[in-house]
C-alpha positions in Angstrom: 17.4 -7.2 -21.6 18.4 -3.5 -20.7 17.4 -1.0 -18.1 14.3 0.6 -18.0 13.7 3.4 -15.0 10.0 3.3 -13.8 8.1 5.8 -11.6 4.8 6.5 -9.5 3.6 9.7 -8.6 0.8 10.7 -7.0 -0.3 14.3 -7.7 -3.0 16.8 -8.6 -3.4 17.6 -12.5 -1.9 21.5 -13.1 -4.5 21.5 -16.2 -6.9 19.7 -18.3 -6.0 16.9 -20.4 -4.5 17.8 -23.4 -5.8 15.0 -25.9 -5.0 14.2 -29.7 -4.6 11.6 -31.9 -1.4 10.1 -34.4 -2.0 10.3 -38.3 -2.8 6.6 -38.1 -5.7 7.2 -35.1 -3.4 6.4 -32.4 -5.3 8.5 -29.0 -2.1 10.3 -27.3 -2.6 12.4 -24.2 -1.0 14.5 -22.3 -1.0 15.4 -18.7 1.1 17.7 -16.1 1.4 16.3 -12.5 2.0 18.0 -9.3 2.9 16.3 -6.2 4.8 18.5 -2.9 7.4 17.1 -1.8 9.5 17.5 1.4 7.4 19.1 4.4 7.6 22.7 6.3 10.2 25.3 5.0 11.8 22.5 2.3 8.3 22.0 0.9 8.8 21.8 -3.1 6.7 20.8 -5.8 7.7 18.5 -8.2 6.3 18.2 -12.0 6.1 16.2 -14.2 4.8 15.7 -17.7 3.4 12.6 -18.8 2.7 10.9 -22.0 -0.4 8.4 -22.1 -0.9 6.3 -25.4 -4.1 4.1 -26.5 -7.0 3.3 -24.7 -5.5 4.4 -21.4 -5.2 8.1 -23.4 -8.8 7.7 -24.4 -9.6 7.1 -20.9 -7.2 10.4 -19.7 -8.8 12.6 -22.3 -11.2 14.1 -20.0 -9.4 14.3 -16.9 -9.6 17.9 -15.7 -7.4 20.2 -13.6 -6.9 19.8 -10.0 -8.1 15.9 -10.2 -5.7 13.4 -8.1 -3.8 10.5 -10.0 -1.6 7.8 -9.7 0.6 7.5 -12.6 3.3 4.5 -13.0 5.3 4.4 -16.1 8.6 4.6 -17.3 11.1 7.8 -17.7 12.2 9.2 -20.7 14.2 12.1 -22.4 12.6 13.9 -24.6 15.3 15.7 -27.2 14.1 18.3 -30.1 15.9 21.2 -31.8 14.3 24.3 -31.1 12.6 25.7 -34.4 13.2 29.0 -33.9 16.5 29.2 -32.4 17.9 26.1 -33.7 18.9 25.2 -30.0 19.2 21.3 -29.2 16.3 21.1 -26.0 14.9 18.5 -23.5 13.2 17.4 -21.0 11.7 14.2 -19.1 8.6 12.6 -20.0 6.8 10.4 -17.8 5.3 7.6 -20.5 3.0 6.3 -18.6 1.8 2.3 -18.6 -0.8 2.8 -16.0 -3.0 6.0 -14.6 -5.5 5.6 -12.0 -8.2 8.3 -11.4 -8.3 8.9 -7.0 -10.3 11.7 -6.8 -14.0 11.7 -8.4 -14.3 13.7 -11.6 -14.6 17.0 -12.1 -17.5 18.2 -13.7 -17.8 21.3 -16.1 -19.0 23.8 -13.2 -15.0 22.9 -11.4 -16.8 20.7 -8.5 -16.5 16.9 -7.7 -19.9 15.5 -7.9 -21.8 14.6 -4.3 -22.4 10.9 -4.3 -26.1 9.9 -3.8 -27.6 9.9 -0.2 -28.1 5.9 1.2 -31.6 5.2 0.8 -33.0 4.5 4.6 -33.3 0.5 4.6 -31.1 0.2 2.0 -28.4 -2.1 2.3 -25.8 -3.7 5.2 -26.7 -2.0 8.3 -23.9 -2.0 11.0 -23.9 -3.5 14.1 -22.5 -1.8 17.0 -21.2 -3.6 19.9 -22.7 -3.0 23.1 -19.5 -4.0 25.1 -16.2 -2.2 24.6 -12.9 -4.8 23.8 -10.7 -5.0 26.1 -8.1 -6.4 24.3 -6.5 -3.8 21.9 -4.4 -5.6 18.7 -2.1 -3.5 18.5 
């Protein structure tokens, strides 16, 4: 079997989901991660674009800009010839074989939704120990 070289990044989106679909209704979309990397003065951002094909795409279609994700999948090179100056180009591609949403959607306005108050009554109610442990685990 040969080599295949995987990665996961986790990263904010730089824009919205750019979504189409193949001749033969395959959904394609595509996405452009950022994630900083390094810390202080050597803080760097690094990109990367990333391919998502079928019902995962369908699912990434309406991801919007500055929404977190988790993106495993494996890297490629991407090789065309330049229309216009007939120059050989590249670059990678992230194709991605799974994409997990971490922040909460972004709706139309640009702000996450609020999740719903608890209901007083409403569910598991915590318990709070009257006497502090002695015995720390760790």
């Amino acid at each position: 079997m040969g080599s295949m070289v995987t990665e996961t990044i986790v990263g904010r989106l730089g824009r919205d989901a750019e979504a189409r679909q193949t001749a033969n209704g395959t959904a394609i979309t595509q996405l452009s991660v950022a994630a900083d990397v390094g810390f202080g003065e050597r803080k760097t951002t690094l990109w990367r674009n990333v391919t998502v094909f079928g019902k995962s795409a369908e699912f990434c279609a309406n991801l919007k800009k500055k929404e977190t994700v988790a993106v495993t999948g494996r890297l490629e090179i991407d090789k065309w010839t330049d229309r216009q100056s007939g120059e050989e180009k590249q670059k990678e591609v992230l194709i991605a074989m799974i994409v997990q949403r971490i922040s909460p959607p972004i709706e139309q306005d640009g702000n996450s939704p609020q999740p719903p108050a608890p209901k007083a009554g409403a569910g598991p109610q915590l318990q709070q120990d009257t006497e502090p442990e002695d015995d720390i685990p760790f």
